[in-house]
N, C-alpha and C positions, 0 to 999 in steps of 0.2 A: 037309495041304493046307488044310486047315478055319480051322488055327491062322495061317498063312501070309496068308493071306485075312482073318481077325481081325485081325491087327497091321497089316499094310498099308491097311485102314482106320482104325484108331488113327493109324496115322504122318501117315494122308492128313490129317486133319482137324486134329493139332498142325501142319502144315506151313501149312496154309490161313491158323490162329488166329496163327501167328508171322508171315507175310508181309501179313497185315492189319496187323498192329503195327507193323513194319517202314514200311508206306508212312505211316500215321499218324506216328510218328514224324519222317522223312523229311519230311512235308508240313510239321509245325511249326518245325524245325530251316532249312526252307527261307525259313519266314515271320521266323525272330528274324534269321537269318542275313544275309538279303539284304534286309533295314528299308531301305538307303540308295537301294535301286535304284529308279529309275521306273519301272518294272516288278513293284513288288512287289505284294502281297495288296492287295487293295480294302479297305477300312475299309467294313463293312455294318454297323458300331452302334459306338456311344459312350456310352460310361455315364459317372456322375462320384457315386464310391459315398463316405460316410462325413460327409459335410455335415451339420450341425443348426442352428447359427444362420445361414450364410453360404446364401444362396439359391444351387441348384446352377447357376442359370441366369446367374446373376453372375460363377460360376469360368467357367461353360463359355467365355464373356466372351473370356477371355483365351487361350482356348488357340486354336491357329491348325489342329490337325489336324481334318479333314473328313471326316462320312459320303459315301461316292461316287467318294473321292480316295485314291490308292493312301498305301499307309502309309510313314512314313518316320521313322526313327529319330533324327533327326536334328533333324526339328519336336519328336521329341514330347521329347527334352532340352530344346531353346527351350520348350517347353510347360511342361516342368516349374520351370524359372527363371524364366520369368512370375509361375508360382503359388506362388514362392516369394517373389515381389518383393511381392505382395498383401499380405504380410502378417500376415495370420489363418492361415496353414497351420505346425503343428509339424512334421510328415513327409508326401510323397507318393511312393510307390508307382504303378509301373504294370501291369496282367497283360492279355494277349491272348491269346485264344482263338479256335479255329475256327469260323464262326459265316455258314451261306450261301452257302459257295463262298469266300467273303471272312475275314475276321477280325472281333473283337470287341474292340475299343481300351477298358478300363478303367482310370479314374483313381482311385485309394485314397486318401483325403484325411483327414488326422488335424488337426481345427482345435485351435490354443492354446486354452490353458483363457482366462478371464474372470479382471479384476483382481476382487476380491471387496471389496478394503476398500484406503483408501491409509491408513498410520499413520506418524508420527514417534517417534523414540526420542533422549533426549540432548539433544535440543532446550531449554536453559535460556531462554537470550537473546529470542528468539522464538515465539511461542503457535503451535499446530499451524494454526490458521485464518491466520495471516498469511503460514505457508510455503508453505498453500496456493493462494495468491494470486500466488506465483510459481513455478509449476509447470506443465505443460499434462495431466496424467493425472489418472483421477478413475475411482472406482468406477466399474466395468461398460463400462471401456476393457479391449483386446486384450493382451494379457497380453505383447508385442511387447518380447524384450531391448533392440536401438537406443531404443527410444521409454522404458522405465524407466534408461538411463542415460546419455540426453538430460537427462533428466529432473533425472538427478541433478544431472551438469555445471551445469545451472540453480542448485541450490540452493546448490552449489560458490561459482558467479558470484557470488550473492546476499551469500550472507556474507563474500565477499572483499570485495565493495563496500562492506559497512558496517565492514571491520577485521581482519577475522579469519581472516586471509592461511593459519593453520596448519589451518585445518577441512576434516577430510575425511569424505565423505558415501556409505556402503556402501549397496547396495539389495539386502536379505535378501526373500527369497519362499518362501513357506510353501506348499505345496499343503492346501487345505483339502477339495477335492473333486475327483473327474476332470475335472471340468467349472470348476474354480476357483482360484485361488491368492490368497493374503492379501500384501500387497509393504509392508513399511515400510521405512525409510528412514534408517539409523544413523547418528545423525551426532554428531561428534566434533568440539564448536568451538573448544574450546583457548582460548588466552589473547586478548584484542584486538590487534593488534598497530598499531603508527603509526608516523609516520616522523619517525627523532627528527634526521636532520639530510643534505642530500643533497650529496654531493661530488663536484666540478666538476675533472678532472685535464687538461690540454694546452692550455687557452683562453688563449690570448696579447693574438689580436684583437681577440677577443670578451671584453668580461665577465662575471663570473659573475652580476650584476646582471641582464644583459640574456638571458642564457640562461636566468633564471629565470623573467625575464617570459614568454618563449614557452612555458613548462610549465604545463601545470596542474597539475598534481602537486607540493605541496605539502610544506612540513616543518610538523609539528603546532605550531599557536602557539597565542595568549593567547584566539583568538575561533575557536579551529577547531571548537568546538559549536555556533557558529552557522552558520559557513561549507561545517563538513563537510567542511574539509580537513586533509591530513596522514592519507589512507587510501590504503595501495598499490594498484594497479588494473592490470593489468596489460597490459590493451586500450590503458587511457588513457597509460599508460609508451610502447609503441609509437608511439603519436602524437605524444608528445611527443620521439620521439627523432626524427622527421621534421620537427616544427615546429623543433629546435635546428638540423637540418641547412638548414631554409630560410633562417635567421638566416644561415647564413655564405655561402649561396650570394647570399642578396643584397648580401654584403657581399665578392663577388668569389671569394669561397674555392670554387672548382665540385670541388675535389676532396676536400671535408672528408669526413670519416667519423668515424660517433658509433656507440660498440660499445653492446653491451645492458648494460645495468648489474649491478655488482656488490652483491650481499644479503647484508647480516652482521645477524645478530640479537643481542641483546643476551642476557646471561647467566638473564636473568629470560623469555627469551623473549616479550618483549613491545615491544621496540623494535628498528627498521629502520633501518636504513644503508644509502645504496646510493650508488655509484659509480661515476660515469656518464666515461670516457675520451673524448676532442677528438684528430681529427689535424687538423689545420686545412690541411695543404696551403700550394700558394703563390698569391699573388692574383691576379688576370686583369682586365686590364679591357677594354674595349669597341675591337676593331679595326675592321673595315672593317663596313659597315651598308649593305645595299645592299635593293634591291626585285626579285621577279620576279613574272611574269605578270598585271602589272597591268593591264589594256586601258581600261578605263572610266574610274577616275581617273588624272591625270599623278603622278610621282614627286613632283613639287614641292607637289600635295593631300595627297599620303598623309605626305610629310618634316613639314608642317605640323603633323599631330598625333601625332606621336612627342617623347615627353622624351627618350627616351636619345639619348646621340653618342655618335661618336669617341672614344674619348681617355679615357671618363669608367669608375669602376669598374663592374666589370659587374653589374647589379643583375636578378635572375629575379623579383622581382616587378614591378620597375618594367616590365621588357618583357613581363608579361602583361597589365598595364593599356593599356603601348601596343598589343597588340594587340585587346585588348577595345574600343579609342579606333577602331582601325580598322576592325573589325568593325562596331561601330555607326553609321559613315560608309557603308559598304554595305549592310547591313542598313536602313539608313533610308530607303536609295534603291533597295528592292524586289530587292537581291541575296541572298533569304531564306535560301539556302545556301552563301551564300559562306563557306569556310575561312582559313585563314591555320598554316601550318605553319612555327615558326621554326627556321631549318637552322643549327646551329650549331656552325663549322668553330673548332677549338680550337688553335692554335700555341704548344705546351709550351715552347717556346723561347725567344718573346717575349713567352709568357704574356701573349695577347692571345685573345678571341675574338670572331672573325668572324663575323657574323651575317646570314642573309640571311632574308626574310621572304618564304617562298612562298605567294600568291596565288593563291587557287581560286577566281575571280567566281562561278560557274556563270548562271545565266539570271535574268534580271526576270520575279520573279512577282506578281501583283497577289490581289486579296481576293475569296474564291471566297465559297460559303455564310457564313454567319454565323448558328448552330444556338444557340440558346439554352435552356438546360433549369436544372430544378431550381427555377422558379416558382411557386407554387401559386397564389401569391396578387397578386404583383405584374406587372401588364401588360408582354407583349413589349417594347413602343414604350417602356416607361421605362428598360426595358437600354438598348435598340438608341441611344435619342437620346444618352447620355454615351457610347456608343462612338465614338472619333474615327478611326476607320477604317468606309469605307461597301466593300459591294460593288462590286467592280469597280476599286477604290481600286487606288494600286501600295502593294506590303505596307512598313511600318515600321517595326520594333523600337521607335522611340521612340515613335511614338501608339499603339502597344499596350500599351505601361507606362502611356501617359497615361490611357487607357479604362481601367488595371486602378484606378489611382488616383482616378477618377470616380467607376467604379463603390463602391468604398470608402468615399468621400467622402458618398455617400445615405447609409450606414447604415443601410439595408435588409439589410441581408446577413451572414450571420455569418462566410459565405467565399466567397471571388471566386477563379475561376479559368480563366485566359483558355489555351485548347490549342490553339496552331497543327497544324495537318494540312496537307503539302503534297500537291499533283496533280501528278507529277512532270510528266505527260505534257503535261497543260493549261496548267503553269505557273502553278497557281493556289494559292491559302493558304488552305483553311478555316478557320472558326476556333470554336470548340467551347466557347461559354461554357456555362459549369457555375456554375452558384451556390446556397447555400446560405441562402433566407431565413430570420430571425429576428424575435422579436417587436419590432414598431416603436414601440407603445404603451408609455409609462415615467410613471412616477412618480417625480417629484423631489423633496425635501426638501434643506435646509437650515438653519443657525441660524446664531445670532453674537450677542455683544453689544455693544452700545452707550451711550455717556454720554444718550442720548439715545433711542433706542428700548427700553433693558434688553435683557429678552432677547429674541432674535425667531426665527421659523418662517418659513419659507418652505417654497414647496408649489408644484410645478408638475403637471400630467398634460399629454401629447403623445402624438399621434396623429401619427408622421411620413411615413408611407405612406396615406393614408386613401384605401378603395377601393381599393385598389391602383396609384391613378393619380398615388400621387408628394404628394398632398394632402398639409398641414402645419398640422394643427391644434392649437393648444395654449389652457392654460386655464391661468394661473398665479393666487397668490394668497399675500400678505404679513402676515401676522399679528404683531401683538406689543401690550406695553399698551397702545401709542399711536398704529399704524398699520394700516390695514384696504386691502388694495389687490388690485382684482380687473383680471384682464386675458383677453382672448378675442379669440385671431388664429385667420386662416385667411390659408394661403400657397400658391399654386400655382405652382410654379417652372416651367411648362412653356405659358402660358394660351392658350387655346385654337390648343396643341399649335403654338404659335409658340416662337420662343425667345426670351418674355418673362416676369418673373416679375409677377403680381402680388398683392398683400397689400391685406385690410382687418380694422380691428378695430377693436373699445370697448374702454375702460374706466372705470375708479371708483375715488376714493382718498381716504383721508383719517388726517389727520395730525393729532396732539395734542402740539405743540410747546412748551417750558416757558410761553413769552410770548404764542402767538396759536395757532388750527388752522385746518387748512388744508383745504380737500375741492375735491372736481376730479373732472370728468368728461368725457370725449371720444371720439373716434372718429378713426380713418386709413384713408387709401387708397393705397398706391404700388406705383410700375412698378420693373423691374427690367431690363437688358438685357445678355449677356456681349458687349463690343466685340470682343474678341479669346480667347484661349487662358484669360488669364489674368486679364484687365481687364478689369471689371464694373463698370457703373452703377446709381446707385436714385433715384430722386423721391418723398419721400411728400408727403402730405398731411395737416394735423393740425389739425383744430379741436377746442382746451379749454376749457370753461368753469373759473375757479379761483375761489376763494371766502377770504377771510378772514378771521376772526370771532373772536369771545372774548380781543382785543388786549390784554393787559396794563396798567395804568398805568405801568408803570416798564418797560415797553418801550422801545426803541431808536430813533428816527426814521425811520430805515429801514422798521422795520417796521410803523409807527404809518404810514407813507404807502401802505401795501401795503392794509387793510382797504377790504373791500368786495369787491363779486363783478365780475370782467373774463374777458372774454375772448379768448383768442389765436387766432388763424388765421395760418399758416405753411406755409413750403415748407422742405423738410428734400432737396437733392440732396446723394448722393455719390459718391464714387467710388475703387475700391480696386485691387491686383495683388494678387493670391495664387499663388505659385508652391509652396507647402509640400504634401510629400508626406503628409501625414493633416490633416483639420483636427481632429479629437480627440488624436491623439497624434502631434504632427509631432515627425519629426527633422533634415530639411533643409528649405533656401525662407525663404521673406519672406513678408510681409505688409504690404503698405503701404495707408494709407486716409486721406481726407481727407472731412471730415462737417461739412456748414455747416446753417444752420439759419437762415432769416429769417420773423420774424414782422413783420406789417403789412399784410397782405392784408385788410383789414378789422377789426374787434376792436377790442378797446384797448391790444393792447399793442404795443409797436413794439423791437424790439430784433434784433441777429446775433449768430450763437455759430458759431464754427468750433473743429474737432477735427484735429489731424495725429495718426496713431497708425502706429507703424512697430514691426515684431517680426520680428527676423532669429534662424533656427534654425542652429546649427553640429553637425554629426557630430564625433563626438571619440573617443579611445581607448574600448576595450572597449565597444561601442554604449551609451556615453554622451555626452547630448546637451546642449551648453552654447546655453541664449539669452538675447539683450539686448532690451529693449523698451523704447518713451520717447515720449513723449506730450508735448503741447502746446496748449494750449487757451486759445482768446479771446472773451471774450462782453459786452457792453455796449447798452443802450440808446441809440436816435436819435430824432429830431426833439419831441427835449424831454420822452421819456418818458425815466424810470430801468429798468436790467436789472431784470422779478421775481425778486423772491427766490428761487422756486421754480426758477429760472432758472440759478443759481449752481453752482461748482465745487464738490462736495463732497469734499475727499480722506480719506482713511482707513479702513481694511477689507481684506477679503480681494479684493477687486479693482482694487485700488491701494494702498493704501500698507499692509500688514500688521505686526500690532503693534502698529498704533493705529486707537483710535473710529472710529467714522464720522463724517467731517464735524474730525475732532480737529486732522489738519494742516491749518491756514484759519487766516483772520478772525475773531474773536472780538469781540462790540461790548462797551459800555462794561456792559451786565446778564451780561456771561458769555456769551451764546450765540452759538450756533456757527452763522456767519450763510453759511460757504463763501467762494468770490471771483471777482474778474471774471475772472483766468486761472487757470492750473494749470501745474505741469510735475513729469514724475513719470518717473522710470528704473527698469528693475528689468531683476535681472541675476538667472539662474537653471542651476541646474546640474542636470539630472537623471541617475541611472543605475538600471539596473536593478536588482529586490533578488533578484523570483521569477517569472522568466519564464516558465512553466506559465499564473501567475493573472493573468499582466500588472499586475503589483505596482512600484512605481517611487519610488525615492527623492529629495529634492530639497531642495538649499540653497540659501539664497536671500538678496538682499542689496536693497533699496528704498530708494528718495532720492529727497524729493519734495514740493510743498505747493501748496497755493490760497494766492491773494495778493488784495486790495483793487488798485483800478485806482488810488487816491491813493496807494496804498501802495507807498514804493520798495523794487525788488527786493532783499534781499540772500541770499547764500547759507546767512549764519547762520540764516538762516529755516527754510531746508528743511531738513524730517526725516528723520532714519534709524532704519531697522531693518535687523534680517537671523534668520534663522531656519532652520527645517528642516519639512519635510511631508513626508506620502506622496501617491503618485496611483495609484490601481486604476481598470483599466479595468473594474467589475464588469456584472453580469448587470443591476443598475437605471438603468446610464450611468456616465458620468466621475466618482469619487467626491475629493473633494479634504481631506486634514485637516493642519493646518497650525497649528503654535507660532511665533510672532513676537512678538522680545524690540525693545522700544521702548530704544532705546541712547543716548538724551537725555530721559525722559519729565517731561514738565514737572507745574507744582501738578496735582493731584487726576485725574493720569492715569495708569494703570495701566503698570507696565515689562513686564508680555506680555501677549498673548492667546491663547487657543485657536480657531478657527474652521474649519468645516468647509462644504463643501455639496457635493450632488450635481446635475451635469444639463449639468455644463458646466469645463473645464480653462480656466487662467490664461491 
């Protein structure tokens, strides 16, 4: 009975210890089981175990499961692709335990190791610090697979753009510690490879001439070290198989198709072939042309500024100009969101296509805020006044190109950028000037020489913002053995905050001329006023005292009437159009100006000079710019006085006739000296194109014809001189830099057949 009694408490207490387990069990089984139900275990703690660089408060960041918020298995998957999307994590784990009635949600986090060292291996062609430079990884980055072979891809890119089409770039990682891995970078360049000739197969239409022109992709020639063409690229092939396809679609072909090109290398592995096939389709030209949802302007407005017809072949560039023509017809009359979608119905049959031009006015908005930022230094009021858009304004496409070109046009700013913002609701246009001031203060230099000055210096310093109020101060100054010449302006384009410019200034000068010298000293005052957009006026005022002394015996009569000291007082109005979009480096526009000059306001001397100076800019292939300029100039003495000498045409030099002296194309008296003339006329014809658009570098040939004449002296054309030549123009960091070789192509007794000249501070 004893024993019976012994065992049945033995059995009691295993029975008890298994049905505890059992519900333990049971409870946990309930917790993983049922994760999705809303109903499940509360989450009464979170942990986030195994962190060391990554703060645990950064991961917890991202996870969306909550203490107090039943658990759900379903977050904590999403929770774990979050934290695998972060980045830094090699593996995460999750364990829950019973913890308060609730569970205990932990997150097990194993971070990537640390890059510990980046290194190149194989690398000939290129030093490890220049591959460096095109990579974005670096010691004590995340040890992150996608990001070391991005990486690589990069250096892939790199070597294919300089040639070396066969280079392939392994990224080996060493583990160095738990905590680190060492990554370099295998690379295998192989031979350079270039493209020894490219073949054009199905162009009928087209020829192979003109489908080369749309590529930039090149076959290797005589100057492709300089040009850095005849490298395959494989980005840039793409683009060019879209630019050949737009060549045929403006030429009607809408259904050409241009395949990917074919790659043959040569036996030496080092030259490219490739292949490019044409279907050209049949051509289409232009059927029916019709308007919809126009309301604001009639069809007969909007037919007006369309080139394409009827009838004519169908050209996709030309009708995106004509819509861009349209666009800015609305756009300029405050329709800021007006659209234009061309619906373009295709009839394979009569191989015509119909075009209809859908019209989205949407509403007239006008000029809301007008936020200026990015000034430090130069006052609000000096943006705001060349903006030609005010608040309240209706908005224009075209006076906000005009305001970007203004603002430009100061030279205050190293960048302009003008960000409309609409209100859709208010129908208004903020507009978001950002700019980028630069230093306005420069130093100029120059040189050149002459039969008559040798060699000379010039020197200017400007102040073109002083204060920040737009002020225009400059200090120039001429050196050479025989010339000493000081000049000191101040210019205020805005004067008291009218929109008038006014100028005054002194100077001093003096001249050591073979037969006489000359010294001179005075002072100006003039107004300035814009009549219109583009049409500005000036007035100055000049009173010189001139002097001159040390005459020669075997001087000239001319100049033997000249000694002694006189003075001039004069009015100097003129008046110009400038419509050129830069005045330092224009590529469209004119410039027309006329500049008289009457002395006899008192003084002694009595004389007129008029100047006509016209320079028209043309846009031209590949953003190069062709312009003509030409000049005409009259000046003579009245009421019984002779024109001063100092008075006279001076032609030759780098700002009129290049190639020769200064003063060289003229009059010459009966001692040799170069005395200038009563008129002038000068042409110059100029070609610029670009060399290195990064530095704003620019190349230009150039062709001059031109001379000073005596007022006894009959015109002939055998008179006038020519040159032609070649320069460069950098836009640099100290101003406009100009340097320039000009071959004299008739040079007459004891004048040089070129020169070299340069200066900075100012473009032809």
């Amino acid at each position: 009975m004893t024993g019976i009694k012994a065992f049945a408490k033995k059995t009691s207490g295993i029975g008890i210890l298994l049905t505890a387990l059992f519900l333990l069990i049971s409870s946990l089984s309930a917790c993983i089981s049922d994760v999705s139900a809303e109903d499940g275990p509360i989450i009464n703690a979170l942990e986030i175990r195994g962190t060391r660089r990554v703060d645990s408060e950064t991961a917890a960041v991202r996870i969306k499961s909550r203490t107090g918020e039943p658990f759900s298995k379903i977050t904590v998957q999403e929770d774990i692709k979050r934290l695998y999307a972060f980045g830094y994590f090699d593996d995460i784990s999750v364990e829950i335990e019973p913890f308060e009635g609730g569970v205990r949600l932990i997150f097990i986090i194993t971070e990537k190791p640390l890059i510990n060292s980046v290194d190149f291996q194989g690398n000939e062609e290129y030093e490890a610090k220049d591959l460096r430079e095109k990579i974005a990884i670096n010691a004590g980055a995340i040890a992150s697979l996608p990001l070391i072979s991005d990486n690589a891809e990069k250096l892939v890119s790199y070597y294919q753009s300089e040639g070396y089409w066969l280079v392939s770039v392994l990224p080996v990682i060493r583990e160095v510690s738990k905590d680190s891995v060492a990554l370099t970078y295998q690379i295998t360049e192989g031979p350079k490879v270039v493209i020894k000739d490219i073949i054009i197969e199905g162009n009928k239409a087209v020829s192979r001439r003109e489908i080369m022109k749309a590529m930039k992709t090149k076959e290797r020639g005589l100057f492709s070290f300089i040009t850095g063409s005849g490298i395959y690229q494989r980005d840039q092939i793409r683009a060019d198989l879209e630019n050949i396809k737009e060549v045929y679609q403006n030429k009607g072909f809408l259904y050409a198709a241009v395949s990917e090109p074919e790659l043959s290398l040569s036996p030496d592995r080092k030259k490219l072939s490739l292949k490019i096939s044409v279907s050209e389709g049949d051509q289409y030209k232009i059927g029916g042309l019709r308007l919809s949802g126009n309301k604001a302007f009639p069809d007969d407005r909007i037919y007006k500024d369309l080139k394409i017809v009827s009838g004519q072949i169908f050209d996709r560039s030309a009708l995106r100009a004509d819509i861009d023509r349209v666009l800015d017809l609305y756009m300029d009359n405050g329709y800021a969101q007006a659209d234009i979608n061309p619906l373009i119905d295709i009839n394979t049959g009569d191989k015509v296509a119909n075009i209809t031009l859908s019209v989205t006015e949407g509403e007239i908005f006008r000029v809301g805020r007008i936020d200026v930022s990015g000034n430090t230094k130069t006052r609000d009021k000096v943006v705001r006044r060349e903006m030609r858009l005010d608040e309240g304004d209706v908005f224009s496409r075209k006076l906000l190109k005009r305001s970007y070109q203004r603002l430009g046009n100061l030279n205050y700013f190293e960048t302009v950028d003008i960000s409309p913002s609409p209100r859709i609701k208010e129908k208004l246009m903020d507009l978001d000037v950002k700019i980028k001031e630069k230093m306005t203060g420069m130093l100029s230099v120059g040189g050149g020489y002459s039969s008559v000055d040798k060699f000379m210096v010039m020197g200017e310093v400007t102040q073109g913002n002083l204060f920040g109020k737009g002020y225009a101060l400059k200090l120039k100054a001429d050196l050479s053995s025989r010339r000493t010449n000081y000049n000191i302006s101040l210019r205020d384009p805005w004067f008291m905050d009218k929109p008038l410019s006014a100028t005054v200034g002194l100077f001093r000068e003096t001249f050591e001329y073979p037969d006489y010298d000359k010294k001179s000293a005075g002072g100006l005052i003039g107004l300035g006023k814009e009549f219109t957009e583009y049409v500005s006026g000036n007035v100055t005022y000049n009173l010189e005292s001139v002097e001159i002394t040390d005459v020669s015996d075997s001087a000239s009569t001319l100049i033997k009437e000249q000694v002694g000291k006189k003075l001039t007082s004069s009015i100097s109005p003129s008046i110009s159009m400038d419509t050129r979009d830069s005045y330092l480096d224009p590529t469209s526009g004119y410039r027309h100006a006329l500049y008289t000059t009457f002395a006899g306001l008192g003084g002694d001397n009595y004389f007129a000079k008029g100047l006509v100076d016209s320079v028209w800019y043309f846009p031209f292939k590949w953003r190069t710019t062709f312009d003509v300029r030409g000049r005409l100039g009259y000046a003579d003495g009245f009421a019984g006085r002779e024109l001063p000498l100092y008075e006279r045409f001076c032609v030759g030099g780098i700002s009129t006739i290049r190639g020769i002296g200064f003063c060289e194309a003229g009059p010459i008296d009966e001692q040799g000296e170069k005395i200038g003339g009563n008129y002038e006329m000068i042409f110059n014809t100029e070609y610029i194109f670009p060399i290195i658009d990064d530095i704003h570098l620019k190349g230009v040939v150039f062709f001059d014809y031109g001379s000073a004449f005596d007022k006894n002296e009959k015109f002939s054309m055998d008179k006038m001189r020519q040159t032609a030549g070649f320069g460069f123009r950098w836009m640099s960091p100290f101003g406009p830099l100009r340097l320039e070789m000009g071959f004299n192509l008739d040079p007459k007794e004891n004048e040089d057949s070129s020169k070299l000249e340069f200066s900075i501070g100012g473009f032809f």
